[in-house]
N, C-alpha and C positions, 0 to 999 in steps of 0.2 A: 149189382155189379160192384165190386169192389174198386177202392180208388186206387189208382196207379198214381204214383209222381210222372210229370211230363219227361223228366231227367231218366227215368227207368225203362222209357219205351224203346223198343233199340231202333235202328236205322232200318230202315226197308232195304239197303246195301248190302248189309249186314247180318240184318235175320235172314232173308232171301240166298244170299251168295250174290257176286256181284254178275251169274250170268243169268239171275232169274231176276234182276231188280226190276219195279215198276217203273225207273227212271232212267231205264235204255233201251237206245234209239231199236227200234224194230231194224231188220238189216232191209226190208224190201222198201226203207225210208234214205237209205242213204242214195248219192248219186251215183249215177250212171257211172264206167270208167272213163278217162281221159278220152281214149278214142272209139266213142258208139258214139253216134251223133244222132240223138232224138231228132223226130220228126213232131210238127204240129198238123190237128186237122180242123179244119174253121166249117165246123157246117151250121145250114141257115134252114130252117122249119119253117114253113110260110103254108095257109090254106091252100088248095086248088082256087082256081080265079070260080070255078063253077060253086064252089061253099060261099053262104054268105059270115062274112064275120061279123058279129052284134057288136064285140067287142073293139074292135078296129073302126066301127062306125060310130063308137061312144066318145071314145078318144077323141074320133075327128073334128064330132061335135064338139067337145070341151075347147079343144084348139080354136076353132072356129069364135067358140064365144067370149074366149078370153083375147083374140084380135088377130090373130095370127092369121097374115093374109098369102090369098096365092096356092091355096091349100084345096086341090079337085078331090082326092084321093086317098085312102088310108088303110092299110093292111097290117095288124100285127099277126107277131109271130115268134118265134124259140131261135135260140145261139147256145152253140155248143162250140169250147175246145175244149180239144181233145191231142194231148200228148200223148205220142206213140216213143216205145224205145229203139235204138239203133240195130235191135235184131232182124228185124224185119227189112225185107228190099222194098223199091218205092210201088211196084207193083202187089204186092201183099198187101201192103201198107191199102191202096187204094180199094182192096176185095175187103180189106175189115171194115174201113170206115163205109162202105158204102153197104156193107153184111148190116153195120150195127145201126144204121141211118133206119134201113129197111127194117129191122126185126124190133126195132127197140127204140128207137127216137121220134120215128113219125108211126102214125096212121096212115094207113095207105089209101087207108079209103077216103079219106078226108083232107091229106094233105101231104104234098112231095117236099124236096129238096134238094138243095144243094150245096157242094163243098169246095174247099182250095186248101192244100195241101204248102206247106213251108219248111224247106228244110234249113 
């Protein structure tokens, strides 16, 4: 490979054009317009009570040994937000989030959830 001066490389702005540059913004990165008002959706992945969780029981232990009192119980588990945009009604809104909980967040065999919504 032949050497190049750093001076002779041209600009990525400039070799590109400035609508192919590597150093602009994608448009599906800019904000929303002034008036769509996103929604958020807070949902929570937790076992079924009838699974046991190893995991949740390990924790508890460690808690327990490093002193922390008053502690019967311990369940871990998954947090998703989830920002929706303003196209959507609040009812739509709640068929995706609960479509994508079911098809793609949790196991169903293994573990439910739940969500709250914030506009």
């Amino acid at each position: 490979m032949p050497f190049v001066p750093i001076a002779l490389i041209p600009k990525p702005s400039t070799a590109l054009g400035p609508a192919l540059s590597p150093l602009r913004e994608p448009t599906s990165a800019l904000p929303l317009s002034y008036n769509q008002a996103s929604m958020k959706a807070y949902v929570y992945v937790s076992l079924k009570k009838s699974v046991l969780d190893p995991q949740g029981k390990t924790i508890q232990g460690a808690l327990k040994k490093m002193g922390y009192q008053g502690l019967q119980d311990l369940r871990q588990g998954k947090y998703f937000e989830i920002t929706l945009d303003g196209a959507l009604s609040r009812e739509q809104v709640q068929n995706e989030v609960e479509r994508m909980a079911r098809e793609v967040l949790t196991n169903p065999v293994i573990e439910e959830f739940r969500y709250s919504l914030e506009e």
